[in-house]
N, C-alpha and C positions, 0 to 999 in steps of 0.2 A: 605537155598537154595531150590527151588523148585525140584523136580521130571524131571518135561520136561523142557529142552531147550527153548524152543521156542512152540510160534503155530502151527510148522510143524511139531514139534513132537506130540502134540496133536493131532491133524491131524492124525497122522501115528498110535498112539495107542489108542486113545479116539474113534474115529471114525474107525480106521481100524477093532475093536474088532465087529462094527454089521457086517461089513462086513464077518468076519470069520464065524460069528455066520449063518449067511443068509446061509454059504454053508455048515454047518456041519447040515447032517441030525439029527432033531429031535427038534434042538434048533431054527432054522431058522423059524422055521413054530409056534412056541411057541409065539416069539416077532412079528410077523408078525399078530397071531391072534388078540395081540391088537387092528389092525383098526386103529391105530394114526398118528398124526405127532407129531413130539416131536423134541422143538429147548432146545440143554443145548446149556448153556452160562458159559463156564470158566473164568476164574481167575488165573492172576499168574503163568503163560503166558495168556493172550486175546484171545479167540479163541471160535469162536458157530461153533457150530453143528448141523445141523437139518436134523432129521434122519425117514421117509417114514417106517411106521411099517407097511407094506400092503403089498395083496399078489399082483402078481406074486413074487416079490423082495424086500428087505428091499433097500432103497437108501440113500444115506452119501451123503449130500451138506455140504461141506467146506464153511466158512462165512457166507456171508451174504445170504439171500435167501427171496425169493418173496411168499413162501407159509406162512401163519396163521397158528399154531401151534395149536395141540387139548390141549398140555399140554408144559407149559416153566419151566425149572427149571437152578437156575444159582447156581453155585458153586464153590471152589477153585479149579482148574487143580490136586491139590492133592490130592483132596479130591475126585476128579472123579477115580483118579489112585487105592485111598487105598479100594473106593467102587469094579470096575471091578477085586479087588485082593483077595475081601472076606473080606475085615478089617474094613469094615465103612458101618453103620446101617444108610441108606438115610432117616427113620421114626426118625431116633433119632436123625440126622442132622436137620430135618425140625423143630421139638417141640423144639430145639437148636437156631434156626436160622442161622444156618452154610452156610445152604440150603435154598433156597429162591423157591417157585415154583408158579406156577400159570395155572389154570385150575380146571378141577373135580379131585378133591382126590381119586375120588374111581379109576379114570386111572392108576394115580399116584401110589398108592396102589399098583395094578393089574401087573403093569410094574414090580414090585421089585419079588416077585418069579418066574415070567419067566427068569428074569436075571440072577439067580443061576445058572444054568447049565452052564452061559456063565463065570462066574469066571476060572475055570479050563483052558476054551480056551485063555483068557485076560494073566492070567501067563506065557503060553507057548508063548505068544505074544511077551512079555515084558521081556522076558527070555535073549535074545539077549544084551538087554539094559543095563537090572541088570548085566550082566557078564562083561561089559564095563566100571562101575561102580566101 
């Protein structure tokens, strides 16, 4: 059985977690200094995401969306959850094929230690959920 519900739960923690991240100083300005667009593509619930790493604001479009992505990366909704929780190595999903991506790797790369900081925030996220559980 999967993690999330549905696409709306993705929605709500896949995507809610840049949002957290955009307002918690320190970390917001981190993922933001990428300069990208970045659409993930879930799995198991169906669900993109494309996510504005730019300043002023980081932005969350739910579905489908009309912007070109600097970098695409598609993966199982699970595998999005165990990565934003600390448990899953997105380099070692890719040379796996777990993880499908598409663009310059070195963005790719670059993305993955700014996202550390946001682990801590993703838990207390998901915290609610896991108690539901």
């Amino acid at each position: 059985m999967s993690y999330f519900e549905d696409a709306a739960e993705v929605y709500k923690y896949l995507g809610g977690v840049f949002v957290t991240a955009n307002d918690t100083p320190g970390v917001g300005e981190k993922l933001r200094a990428a300069n990208i667009v970045l659409r993930l593509d879930y799995s198991s619930p169906d669900a993109s995401i494309t996510v504005v790493l730019k300043d002023p604001a980081i932005e969350v479009i739910e579905g489908e969306s009309e912007l070109t992505p600097d970098v695409r990366m598609a993966m199982s909704a699970d595998n999005g959850n165990k990565f934003w929780s600390g448990d899953y190595n997105v380099a070692v999903g890719l040379a796996k094929g777990q993880v499908k991506a598409r663009g310059p790797v070195s963005k790719i790369l670059q993305l993955i230690p700014a996202a550390k900081p946001v682990f801590p925030l993703y838990r207390d996220l998901v915290a609610g959920k896991n108690a539901d559980n």
